[in-house]
VEXDREN-2710 file (C-alpha; in Angstrom, 1 decimal):
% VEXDREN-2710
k/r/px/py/pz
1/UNK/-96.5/-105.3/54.7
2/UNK/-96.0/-106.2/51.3
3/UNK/-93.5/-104.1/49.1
4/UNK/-92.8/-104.4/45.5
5/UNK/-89.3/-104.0/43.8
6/UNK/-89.5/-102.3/40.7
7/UNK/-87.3/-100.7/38.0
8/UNK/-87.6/-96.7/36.8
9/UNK/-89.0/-96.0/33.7
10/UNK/-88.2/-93.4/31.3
11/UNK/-86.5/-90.1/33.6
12/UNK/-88.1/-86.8/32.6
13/UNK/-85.0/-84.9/33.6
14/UNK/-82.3/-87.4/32.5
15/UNK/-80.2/-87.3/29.6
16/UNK/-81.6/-90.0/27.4
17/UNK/-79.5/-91.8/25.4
18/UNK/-81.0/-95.3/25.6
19/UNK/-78.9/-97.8/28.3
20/UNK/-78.0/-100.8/28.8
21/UNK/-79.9/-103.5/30.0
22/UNK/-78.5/-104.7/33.3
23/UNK/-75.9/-107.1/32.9
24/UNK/-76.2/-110.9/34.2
25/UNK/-76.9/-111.1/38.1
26/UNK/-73.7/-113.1/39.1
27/UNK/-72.4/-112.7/42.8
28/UNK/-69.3/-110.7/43.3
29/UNK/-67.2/-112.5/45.8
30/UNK/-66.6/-110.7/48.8
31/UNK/-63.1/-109.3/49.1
32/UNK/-62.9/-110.1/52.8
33/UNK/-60.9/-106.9/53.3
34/UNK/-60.6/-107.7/57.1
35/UNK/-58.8/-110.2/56.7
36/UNK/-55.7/-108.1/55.5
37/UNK/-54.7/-105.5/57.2
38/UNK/-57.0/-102.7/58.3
39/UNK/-58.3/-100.4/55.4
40/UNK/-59.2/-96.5/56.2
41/UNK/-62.2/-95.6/55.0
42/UNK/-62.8/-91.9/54.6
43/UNK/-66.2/-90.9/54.7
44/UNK/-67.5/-87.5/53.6
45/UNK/-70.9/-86.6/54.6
46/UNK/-72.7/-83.4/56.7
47/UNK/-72.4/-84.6/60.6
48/UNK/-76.3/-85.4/60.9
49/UNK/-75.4/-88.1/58.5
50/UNK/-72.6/-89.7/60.3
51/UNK/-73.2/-92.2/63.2
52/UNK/-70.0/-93.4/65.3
53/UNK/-72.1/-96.7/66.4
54/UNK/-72.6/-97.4/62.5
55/UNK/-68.8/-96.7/62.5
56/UNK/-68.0/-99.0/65.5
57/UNK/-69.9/-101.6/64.3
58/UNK/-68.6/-101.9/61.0
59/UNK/-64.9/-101.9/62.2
60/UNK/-65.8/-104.9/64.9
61/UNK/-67.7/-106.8/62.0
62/UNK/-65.2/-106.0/58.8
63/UNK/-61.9/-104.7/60.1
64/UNK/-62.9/-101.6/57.9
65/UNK/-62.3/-98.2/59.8
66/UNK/-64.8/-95.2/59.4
67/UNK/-63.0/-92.0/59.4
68/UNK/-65.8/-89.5/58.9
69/UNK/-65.3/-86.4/57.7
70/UNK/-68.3/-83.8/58.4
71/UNK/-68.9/-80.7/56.3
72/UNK/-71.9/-79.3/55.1
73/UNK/-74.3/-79.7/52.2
74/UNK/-72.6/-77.0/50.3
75/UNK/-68.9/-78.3/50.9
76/UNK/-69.9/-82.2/50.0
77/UNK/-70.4/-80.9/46.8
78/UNK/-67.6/-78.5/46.5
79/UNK/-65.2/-81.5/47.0
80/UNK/-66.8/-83.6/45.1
81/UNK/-66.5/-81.2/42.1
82/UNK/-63.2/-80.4/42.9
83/UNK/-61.0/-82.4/45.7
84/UNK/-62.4/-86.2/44.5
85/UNK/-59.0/-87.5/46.0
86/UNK/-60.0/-86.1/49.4
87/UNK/-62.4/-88.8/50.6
88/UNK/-62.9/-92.7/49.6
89/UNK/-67.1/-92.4/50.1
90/UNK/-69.2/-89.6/49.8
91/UNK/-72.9/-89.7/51.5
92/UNK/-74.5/-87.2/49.5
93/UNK/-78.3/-86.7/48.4
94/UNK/-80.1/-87.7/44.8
95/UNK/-80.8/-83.8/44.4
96/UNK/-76.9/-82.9/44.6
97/UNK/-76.3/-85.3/41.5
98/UNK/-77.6/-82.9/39.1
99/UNK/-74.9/-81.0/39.9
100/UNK/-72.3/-83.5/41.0
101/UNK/-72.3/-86.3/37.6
102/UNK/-71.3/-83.9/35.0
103/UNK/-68.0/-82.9/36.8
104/UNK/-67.1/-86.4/35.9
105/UNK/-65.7/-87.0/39.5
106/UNK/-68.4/-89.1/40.3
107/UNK/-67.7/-92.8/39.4
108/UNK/-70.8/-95.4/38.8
109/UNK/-70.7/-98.4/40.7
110/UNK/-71.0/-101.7/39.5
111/UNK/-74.5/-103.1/40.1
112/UNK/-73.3/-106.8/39.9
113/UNK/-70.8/-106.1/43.2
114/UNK/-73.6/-104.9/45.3
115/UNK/-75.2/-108.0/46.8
116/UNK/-78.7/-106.7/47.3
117/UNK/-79.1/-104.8/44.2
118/UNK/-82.4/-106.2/43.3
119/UNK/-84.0/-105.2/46.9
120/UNK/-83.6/-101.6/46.9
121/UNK/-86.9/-100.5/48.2
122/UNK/-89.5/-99.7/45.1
123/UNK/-89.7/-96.0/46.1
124/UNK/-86.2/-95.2/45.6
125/UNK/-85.5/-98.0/42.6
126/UNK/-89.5/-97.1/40.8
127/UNK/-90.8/-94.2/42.5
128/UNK/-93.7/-96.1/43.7
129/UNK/-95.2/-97.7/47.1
130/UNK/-97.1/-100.8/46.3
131/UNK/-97.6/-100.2/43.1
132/UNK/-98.3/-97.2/43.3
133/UNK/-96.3/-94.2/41.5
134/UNK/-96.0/-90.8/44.3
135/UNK/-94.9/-87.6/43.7
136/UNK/-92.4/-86.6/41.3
137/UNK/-91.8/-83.0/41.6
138/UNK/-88.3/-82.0/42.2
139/UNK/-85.4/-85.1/42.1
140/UNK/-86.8/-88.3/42.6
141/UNK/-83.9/-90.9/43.3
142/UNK/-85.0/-93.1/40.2
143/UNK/-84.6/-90.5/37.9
144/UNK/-81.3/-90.1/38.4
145/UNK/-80.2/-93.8/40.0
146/UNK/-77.9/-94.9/36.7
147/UNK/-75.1/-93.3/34.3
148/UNK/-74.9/-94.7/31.3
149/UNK/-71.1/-95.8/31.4
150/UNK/-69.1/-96.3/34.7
151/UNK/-67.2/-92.8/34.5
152/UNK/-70.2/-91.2/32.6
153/UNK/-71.3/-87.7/33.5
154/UNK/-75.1/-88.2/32.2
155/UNK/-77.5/-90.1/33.3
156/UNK/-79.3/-93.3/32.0
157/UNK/-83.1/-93.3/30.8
158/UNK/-83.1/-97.2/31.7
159/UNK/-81.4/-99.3/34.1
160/UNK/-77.4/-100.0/33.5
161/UNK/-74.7/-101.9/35.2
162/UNK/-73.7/-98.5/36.4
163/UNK/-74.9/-97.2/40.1
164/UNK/-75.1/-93.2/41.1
165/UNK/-75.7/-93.3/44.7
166/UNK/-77.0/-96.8/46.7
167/UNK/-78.9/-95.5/49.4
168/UNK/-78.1/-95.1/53.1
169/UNK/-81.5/-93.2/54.3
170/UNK/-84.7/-91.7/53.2
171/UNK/-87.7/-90.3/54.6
172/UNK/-91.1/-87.8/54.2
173/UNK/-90.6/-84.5/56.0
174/UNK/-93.0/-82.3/57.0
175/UNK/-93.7/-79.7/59.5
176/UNK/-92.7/-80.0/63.4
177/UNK/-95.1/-78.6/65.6
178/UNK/-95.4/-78.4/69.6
179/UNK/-99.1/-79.3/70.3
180/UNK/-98.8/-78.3/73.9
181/UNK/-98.9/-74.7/72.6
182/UNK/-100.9/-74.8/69.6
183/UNK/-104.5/-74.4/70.3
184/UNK/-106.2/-75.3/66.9
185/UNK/-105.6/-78.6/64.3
186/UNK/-102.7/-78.5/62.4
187/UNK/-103.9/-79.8/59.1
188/UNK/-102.4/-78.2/56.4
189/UNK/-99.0/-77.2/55.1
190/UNK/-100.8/-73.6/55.1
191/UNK/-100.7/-73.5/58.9
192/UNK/-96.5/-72.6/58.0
193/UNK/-98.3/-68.9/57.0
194/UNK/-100.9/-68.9/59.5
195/UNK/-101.1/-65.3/60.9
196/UNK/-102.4/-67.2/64.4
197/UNK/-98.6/-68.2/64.3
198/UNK/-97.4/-65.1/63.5
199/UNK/-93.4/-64.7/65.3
200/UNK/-94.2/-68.1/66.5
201/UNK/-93.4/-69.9/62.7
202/UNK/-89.8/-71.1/61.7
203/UNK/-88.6/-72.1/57.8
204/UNK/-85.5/-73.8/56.4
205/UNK/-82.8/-71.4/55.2
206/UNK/-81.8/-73.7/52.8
207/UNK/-82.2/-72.2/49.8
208/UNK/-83.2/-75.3/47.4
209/UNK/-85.2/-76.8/50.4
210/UNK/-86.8/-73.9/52.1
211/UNK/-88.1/-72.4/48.7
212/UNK/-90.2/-76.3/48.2
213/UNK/-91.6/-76.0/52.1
214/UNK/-92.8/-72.6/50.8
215/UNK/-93.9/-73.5/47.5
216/UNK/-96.2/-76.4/49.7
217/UNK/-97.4/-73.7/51.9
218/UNK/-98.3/-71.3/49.4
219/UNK/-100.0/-73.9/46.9
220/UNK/-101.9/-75.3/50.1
221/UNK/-103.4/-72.0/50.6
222/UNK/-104.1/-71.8/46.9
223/UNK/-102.3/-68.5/46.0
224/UNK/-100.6/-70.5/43.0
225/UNK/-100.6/-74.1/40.8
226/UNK/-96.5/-75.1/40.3
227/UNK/-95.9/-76.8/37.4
228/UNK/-93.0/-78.4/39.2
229/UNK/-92.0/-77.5/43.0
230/UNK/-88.7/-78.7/42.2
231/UNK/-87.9/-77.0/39.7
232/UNK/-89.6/-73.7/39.4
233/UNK/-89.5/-71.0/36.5
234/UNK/-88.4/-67.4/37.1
235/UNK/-91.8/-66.5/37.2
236/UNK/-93.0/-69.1/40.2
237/UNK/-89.6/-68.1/41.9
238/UNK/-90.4/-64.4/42.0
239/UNK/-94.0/-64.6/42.9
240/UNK/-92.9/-67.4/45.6
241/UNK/-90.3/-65.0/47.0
242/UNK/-92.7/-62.0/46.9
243/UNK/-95.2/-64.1/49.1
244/UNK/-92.6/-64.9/51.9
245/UNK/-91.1/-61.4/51.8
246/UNK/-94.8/-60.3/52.8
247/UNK/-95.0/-62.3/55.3
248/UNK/-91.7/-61.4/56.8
249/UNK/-92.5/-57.7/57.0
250/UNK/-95.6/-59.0/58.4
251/UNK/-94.2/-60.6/61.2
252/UNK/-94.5/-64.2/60.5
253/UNK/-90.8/-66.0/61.1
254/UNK/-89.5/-65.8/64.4
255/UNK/-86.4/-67.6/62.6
256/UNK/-84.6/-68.7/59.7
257/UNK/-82.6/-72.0/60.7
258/UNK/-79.9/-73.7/58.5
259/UNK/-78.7/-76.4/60.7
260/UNK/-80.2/-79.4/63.2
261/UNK/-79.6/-78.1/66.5
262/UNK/-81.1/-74.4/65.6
263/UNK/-83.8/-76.3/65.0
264/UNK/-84.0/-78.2/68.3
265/UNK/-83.6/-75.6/70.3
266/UNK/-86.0/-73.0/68.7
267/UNK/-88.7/-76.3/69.3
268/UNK/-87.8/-77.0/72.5
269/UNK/-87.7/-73.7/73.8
270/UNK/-90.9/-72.9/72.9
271/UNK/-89.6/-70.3/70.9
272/UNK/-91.2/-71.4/67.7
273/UNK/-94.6/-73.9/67.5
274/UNK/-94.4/-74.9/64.4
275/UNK/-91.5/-75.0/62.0
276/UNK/-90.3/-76.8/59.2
277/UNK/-88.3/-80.3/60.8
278/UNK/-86.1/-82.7/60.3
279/UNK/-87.0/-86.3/61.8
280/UNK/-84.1/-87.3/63.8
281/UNK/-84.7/-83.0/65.2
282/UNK/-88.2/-83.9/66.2
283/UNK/-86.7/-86.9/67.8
284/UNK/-84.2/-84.8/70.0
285/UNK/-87.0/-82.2/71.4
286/UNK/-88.8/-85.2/72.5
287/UNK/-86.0/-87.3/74.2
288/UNK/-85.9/-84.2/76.3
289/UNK/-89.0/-85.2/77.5
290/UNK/-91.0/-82.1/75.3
291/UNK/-93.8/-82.7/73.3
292/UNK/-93.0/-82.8/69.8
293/UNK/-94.9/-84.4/66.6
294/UNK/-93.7/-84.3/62.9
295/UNK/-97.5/-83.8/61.4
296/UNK/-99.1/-85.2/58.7
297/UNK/-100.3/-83.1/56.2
298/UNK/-103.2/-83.1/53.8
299/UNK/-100.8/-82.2/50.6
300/UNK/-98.5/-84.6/51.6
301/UNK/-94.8/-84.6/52.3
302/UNK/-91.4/-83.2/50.6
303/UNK/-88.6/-86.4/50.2
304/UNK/-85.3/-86.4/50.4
305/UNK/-82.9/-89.6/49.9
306/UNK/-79.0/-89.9/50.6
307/UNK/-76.9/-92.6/48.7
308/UNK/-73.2/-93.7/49.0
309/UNK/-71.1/-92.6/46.1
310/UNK/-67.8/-93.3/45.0
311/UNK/-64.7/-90.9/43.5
312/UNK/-63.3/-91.4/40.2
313/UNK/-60.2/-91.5/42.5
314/UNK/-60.8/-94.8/44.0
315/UNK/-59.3/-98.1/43.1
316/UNK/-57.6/-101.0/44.3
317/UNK/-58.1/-102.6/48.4
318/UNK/-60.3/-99.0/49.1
319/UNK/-62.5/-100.0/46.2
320/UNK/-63.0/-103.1/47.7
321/UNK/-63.5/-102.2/50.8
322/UNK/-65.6/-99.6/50.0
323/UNK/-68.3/-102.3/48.2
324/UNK/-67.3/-104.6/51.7
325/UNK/-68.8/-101.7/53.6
326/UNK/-71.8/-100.9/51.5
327/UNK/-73.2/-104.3/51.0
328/UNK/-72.8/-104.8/55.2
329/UNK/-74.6/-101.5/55.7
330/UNK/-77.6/-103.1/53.7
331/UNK/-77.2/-106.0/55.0
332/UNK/-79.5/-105.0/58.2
333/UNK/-77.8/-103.9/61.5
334/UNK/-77.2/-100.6/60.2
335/UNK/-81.0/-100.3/58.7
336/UNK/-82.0/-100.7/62.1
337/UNK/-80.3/-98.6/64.2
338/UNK/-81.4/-95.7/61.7
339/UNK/-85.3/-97.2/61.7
340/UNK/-84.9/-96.6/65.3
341/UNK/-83.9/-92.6/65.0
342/UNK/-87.0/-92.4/62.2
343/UNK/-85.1/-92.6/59.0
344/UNK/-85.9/-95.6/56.5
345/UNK/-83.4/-97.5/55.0
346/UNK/-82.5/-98.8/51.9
347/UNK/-83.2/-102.5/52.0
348/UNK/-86.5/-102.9/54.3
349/UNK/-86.5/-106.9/54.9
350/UNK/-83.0/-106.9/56.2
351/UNK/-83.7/-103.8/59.4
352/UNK/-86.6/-106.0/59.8
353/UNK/-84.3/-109.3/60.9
354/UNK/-82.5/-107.0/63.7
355/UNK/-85.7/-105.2/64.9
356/UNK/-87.8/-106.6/67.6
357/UNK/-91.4/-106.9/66.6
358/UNK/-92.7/-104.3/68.2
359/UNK/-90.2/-102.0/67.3
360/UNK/-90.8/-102.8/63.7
361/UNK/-94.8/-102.7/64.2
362/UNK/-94.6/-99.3/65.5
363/UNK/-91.9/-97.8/63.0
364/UNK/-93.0/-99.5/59.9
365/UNK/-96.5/-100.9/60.6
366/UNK/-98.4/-97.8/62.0
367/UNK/-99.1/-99.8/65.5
368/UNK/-99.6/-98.6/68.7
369/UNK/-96.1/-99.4/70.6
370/UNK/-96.4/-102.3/72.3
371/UNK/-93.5/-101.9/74.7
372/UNK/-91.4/-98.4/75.2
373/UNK/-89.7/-97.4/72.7
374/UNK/-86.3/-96.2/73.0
375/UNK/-83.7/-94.4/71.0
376/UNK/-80.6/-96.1/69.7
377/UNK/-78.7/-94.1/72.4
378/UNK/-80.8/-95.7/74.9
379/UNK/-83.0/-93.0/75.9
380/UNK/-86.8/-93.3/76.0
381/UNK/-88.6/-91.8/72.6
382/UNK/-92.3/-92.9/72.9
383/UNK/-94.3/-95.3/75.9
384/UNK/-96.3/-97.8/75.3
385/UNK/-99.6/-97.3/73.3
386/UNK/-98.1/-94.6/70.9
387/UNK/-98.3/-94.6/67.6
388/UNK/-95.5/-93.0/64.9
389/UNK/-96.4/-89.6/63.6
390/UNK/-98.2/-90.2/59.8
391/UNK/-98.4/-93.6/60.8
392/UNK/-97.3/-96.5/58.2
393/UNK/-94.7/-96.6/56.1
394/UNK/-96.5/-97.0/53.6
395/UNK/-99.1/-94.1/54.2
396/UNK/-95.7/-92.0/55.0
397/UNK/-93.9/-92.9/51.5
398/UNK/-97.0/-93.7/49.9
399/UNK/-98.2/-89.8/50.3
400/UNK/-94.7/-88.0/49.0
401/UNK/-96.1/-85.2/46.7
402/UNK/-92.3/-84.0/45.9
403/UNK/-88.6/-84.4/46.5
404/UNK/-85.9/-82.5/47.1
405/UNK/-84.3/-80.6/44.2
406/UNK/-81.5/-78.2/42.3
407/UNK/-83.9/-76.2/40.0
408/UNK/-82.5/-75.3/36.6
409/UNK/-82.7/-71.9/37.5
410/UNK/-80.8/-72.3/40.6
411/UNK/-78.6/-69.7/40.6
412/UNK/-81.8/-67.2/40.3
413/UNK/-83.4/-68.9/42.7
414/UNK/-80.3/-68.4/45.3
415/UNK/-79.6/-64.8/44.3
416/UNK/-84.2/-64.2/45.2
417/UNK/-83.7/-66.3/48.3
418/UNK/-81.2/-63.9/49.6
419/UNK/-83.6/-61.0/48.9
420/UNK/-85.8/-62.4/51.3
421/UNK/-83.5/-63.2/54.1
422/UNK/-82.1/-60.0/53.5
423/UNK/-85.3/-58.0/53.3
END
């Protein structure tokens, strides 16, 4: 698989004030942190993001110790905005920075410190998979990927010296479904309103992502044309909610889930057959030895991306070990041990080096396992002769119609949300 590197363009959504070019490529030493005494880490992030092997590994390898701290979407950006001194790394999402940059607690990092700068996969750095551009409905990372100023609180229409968020995992979702109880193909996102699945269909109550899994539904069955899933106007909100509202009263959602494990264990219990998913979710049911597959759709699939931040707070040995961590996690071991639960990581070529070639065939490649395949905990995901749900990478990323979002109307879009929860 080939993959091209590439820089953004012009953003759409970005303040644009021109940028700097990016400065001149020199390598920034490594501080060799573990070679002092330990440094404390602390790591803010919701728990699905945190991994205490990742953790381990990096305090065997740097001396650096991981001290997580697990809260969810809504608090990550509540400290960020207002308790910067209260964590030395944030793991946040490119949607939240919309949000988070103008508080002026976020502080860029310098693109010359961060060893594999240049290799930042294209979809994340161009918003393209070979060359190609994908969706850009909602937040795409590249649009918002550099301030123009290390403590700025706008974002750059061009490439600067100054990083938002380098990234830590991506991926396409789409909808989970349990084929052992579905009777009929599952081709569409449309099949999420399907009356045949009526009490028997699941969506994310997460406001900002739940409204763009019914926004894909709802254009797939061609009651509307968005001009932007991501970031609707008053008028798509309200005919959006009106739509889900009459399929509530009609009996369609046997559940409204807002966190991972509701959502493995509506799967899994057969409960619900088809559901909006998260990867590593679909994962878990199948572990469990259920059947389980995160469906390609003919529309495509909604995006999301996570990045490592850093406080305006931080200076001194945590900086530095903060930059000591981030350039190890992209250096490869941690790329691979979140290949192996589905996710994609930052920096492709380096998971590759600590993947066996089978492993990478079937995760990245499209081919049929050629050996088990396994979890990182050890347990048994897929046997022999599989082949990974949507295939390729490059079909996977190559067919994102939209990414995940804060809409300008957000606060609207909240306050309708809640009338349909509620109704």
């Amino acid at each position: 698989m080939t993959r091209p590197t590439g820089r953004p363009g012009p953003s759409r959504r970005a303040v644009l004030k021109g940028g700097a070019a990016m400065a001149g490529a020199a390598a920034f030493p490594a501080p060799f942190v573990h070679a002092q005494d330990p440094v404390t880490l602390r790591y803010l992030s919701t728990a699905v993001n945190q991994s205490p092997a990742i953790a381990a590994k990096a305090s065997e390898e740097l001396g650096i110790n991981i001290e997580y701290i697990a809260v969810n979407t809504d608090e990550v950006a509540r400290r960020v905005i207002t308790q910067p001194n209260s964590f030395d790394l944030v793991d946040t999402e490119y949607f939240a920075l919309p949000n988070l940059v103008p508080s002026g607690n976020m502080k860029g990092m310098d693109a010359n410190r961060i060893d594999r700068i240049g290799d930042l996969a294209s979809v994340i750095a161009s918003g393209t998979v070979e060359g190609e551009a994908v969706g850009w409905d909602g937040t795409a990372p590249h649009e918002v990927l550099y301030l123009e100023d290390q403590m700025g609180t706008s974002f750059a229409g061009a490439p600067t010296d100054w990083i938002t968020l380098i990234p830590t995992t991506y991926n396409a979702d789409t909808l989970g479904i349990r084929p052992d109880l579905i009777d009929k193909d599952i081709t569409s996102w449309a099949s999420l309103l399907d009356p045949d699945f009526a009490g028997k269909s699941a969506i994310l109550n997460i406001p900002s992502i739940g409204i763009m899994d019914a926004a894909m539904a709802l254009e797939a069955r061609g009651d509307i044309t968005y001009g932007d899933k991501g970031n609707m106007t008053r008028e798509e909100i309200d005919f959006t909610i009106e739509k889900l509202i009459e399929a509530k009263r009609a009996g369609q959602f046997r559940a409204f889930w807002s966190n991972f494990q509701e959502s493995v264990n509506l799967m899994a219990s057969g409960e619900v057959v088809i559901q909006s998913m998260w990867s590593p979710a679909v994962t878990a049911v199948r572990t469990q030895g259920i059947p389980c597959i995160y469906q390609p759709l003919a529309e495509g699939y909604r995006a999301w991306a996570s990045g490592f931040g850093l406080p305006r707070t931080i200076d001194g040995r945590k900086e530095d070990a903060a930059y000591e961590f981030i350039n190890w996690f992209l250096s490869g071991w941690a790329g691979a041990h979140l290949s192996k639960q589905g996710y994609y990581p930052a920096v492709l070529e380096t998971a590759q080096q600590y993947m066996e070639p089978y492993e990478w065939a079937y995760w990245y490649e499209g081919e049929a396992a050629a050996e088990d395949i396994y979890a990182p905990d050890g347990r048994l995901l897929e046997e022999a002769g599989a082949v990974r749900d949507g295939g390729s990478y490059v079909e996977r990323m190559g067919s994102v119609a939209c990414w995940n979002a804060v809409m300008d109307e957000n606060q609207y879009m909240v306050r309708k949300w809640n009338e349909f929860i509620a109704a």
